[in-house]
N, C-alpha and C positions, 0 to 999 in steps of 0.2 A: 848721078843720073837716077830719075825714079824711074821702078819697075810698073809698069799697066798691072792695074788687079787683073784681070781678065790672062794676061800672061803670065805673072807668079801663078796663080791657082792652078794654071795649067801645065807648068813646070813641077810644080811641084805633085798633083796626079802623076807625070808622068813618073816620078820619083819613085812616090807612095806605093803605087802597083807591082811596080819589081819588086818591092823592099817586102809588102806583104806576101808576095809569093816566094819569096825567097826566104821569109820567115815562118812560113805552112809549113815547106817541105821541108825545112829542119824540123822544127814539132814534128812532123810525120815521123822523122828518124830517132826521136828518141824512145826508148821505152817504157819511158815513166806513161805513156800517154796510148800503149796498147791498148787495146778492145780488149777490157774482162769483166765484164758485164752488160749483160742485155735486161734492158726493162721493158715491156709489153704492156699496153695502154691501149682500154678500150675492147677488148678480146671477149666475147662472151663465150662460144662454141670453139675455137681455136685454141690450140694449146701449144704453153711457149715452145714446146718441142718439134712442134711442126711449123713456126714462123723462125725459130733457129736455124732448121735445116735449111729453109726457102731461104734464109738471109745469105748462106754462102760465105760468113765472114773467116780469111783464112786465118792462122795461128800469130801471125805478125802480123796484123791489122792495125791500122792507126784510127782513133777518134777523126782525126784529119784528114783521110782517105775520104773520096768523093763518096756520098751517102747516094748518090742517085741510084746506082746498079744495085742496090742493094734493097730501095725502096722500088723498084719495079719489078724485082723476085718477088717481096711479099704483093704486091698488087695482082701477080698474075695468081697467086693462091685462087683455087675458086670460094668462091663465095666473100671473096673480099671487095667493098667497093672504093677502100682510098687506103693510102699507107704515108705516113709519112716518118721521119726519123730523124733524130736532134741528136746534140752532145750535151754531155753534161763530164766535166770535168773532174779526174783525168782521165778517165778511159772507162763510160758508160755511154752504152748508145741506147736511145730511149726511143722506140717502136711505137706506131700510136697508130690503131688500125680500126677503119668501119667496116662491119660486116653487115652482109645482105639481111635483112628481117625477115625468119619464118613467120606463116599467117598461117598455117597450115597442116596438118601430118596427111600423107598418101600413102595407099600400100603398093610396092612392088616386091612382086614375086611374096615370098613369106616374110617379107619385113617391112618398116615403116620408116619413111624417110621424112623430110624437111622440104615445103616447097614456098619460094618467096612470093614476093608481092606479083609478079607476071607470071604465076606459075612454073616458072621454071625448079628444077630438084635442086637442092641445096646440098651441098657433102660433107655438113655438120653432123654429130653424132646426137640423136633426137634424145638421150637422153643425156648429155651435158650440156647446159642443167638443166631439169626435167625440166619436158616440157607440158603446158594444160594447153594445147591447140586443140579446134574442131580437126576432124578427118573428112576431106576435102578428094575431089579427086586433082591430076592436075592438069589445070584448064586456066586459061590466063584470064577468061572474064570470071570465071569465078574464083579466083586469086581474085583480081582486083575490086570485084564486090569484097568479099572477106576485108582485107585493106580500108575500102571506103568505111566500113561499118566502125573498123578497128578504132580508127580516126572521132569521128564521128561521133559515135555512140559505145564505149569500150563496156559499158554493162549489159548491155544488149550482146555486143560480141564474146563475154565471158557466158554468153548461154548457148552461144551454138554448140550443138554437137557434131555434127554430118552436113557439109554442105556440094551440091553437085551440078550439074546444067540441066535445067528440068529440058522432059518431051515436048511441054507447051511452049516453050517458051523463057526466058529468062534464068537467073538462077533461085534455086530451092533450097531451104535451110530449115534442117529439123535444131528446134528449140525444146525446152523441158515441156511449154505447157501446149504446144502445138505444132505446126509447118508455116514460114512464111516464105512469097515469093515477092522476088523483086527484078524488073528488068538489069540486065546485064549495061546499060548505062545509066542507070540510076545514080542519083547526086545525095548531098548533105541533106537536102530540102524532103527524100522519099527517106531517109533512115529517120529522121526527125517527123513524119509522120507516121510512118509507121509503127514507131514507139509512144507515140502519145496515144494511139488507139488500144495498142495493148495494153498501156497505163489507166487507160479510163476504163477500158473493160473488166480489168484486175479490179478497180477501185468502185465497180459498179456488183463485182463478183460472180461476173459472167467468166465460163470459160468458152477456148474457141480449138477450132481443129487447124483450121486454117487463115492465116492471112495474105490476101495478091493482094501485093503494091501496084502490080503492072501497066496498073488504068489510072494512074490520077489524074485529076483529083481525088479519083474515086477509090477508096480499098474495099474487099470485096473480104465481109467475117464469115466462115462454110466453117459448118459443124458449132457444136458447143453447147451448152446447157446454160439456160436463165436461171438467176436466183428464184427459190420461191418462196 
């Protein structure tokens, strides 16, 4: 009698599934296939000692032991935003973690910390590995200006030094050759202006005190000196 494909296939899943579970948890028991080694992937500010701890792996551990509890220790690290964790055989577990992006350095109290793209504090150590951020206070639209710029325009953003919520309005950023201001919802289209005005005026060899993006179309140049 022939068997229906639709039911061998089905038979035989149900086979397959015991047999591979039944073939895990042996691997689990042997020790050729213990956890003695961790590899870390992806880490800038984090260090393997402190994704170690968070892993919790005990002394008998298996490659084969469920990786989930182990990738939502590192996940809850702060400043992590994904973790995930492979085998590599016979007993290396390989960590592979995204962390949150400083834009930023803020001072509290007598030291300076890390703060990401919404402003929030980061509880990286700002100087593994140094870092060349402006000093920012922390304010989420002015995180996410910083950010926009970062994006955007990364040479323009390698010249901020100070950046804060201006009084008038918007946020303010002191540059080498002046201050520019930019509304707090400003897009790709107001940093891309606004550096093409400083480019011409560089290239015209005017300097300026100030530039508001605030108004466009309009940017508004306060201060500066004409070539003569």
């Amino acid at each position: 009698m022939r068997i229906p494909r639709k039911v061998f296939w089905g038979a035989l899943a149900v086979v397959t599934i015991p047999a591979l579970l039944g073939l895990r948890a042996g691997l689990r028991a042997l020790p050729f296939f213990s956890v003695r080694r961790i590899e870390l992937v992806g880490a800038r500010y984090l260090t393997a000692a402190e994704v170690v701890a968070a892993l919790g792996v005990k002394d008998r551990a298996s490659i084969f032991d469920d990786t989930d509890p182990w990738a939502e220790r590192v996940r809850a690290l702060p400043g992590v935003l994904e973790a995930r964790i492979g085998r590599r055989l016979p007993g290396t577990l390989r960590v592979t973690v995204r962390e949150a992006d400083p834009v930023a350095l803020t001072q509290r109290g007598n030291r300076l910390v890390l703060i990401g793209e919404t402003g929030q504090v980061l509880p990286f150590n700002p100087t593994r590995p140094a870092m060349d951020l402006p000093l920012a206070t922390a304010d989420s639209a002015v995180a996410g200006v910083l950010t926009l710029i970062r994006e955007s325009d990364p040479g323009l953003y390698a010249r901020i030094q100070r950046a804060w919520r201006g009084e008038r309005g918007g946020v303010v950023m002191d540059l080498d050759p002046g201050r520019l201001l930019l509304r707090t919802s400003a897009g790709p289209d107001e940093v891309e202006a606004v550096s093409l005005v400083a480019d011409v005026l560089a290239r015209q060899g005017r300097t300026w005190k100030e530039l508001d993006a605030r108004f466009l179309p309009r940017i508004v140049v306060r201060g500066g000196v004409s070539p003569t």
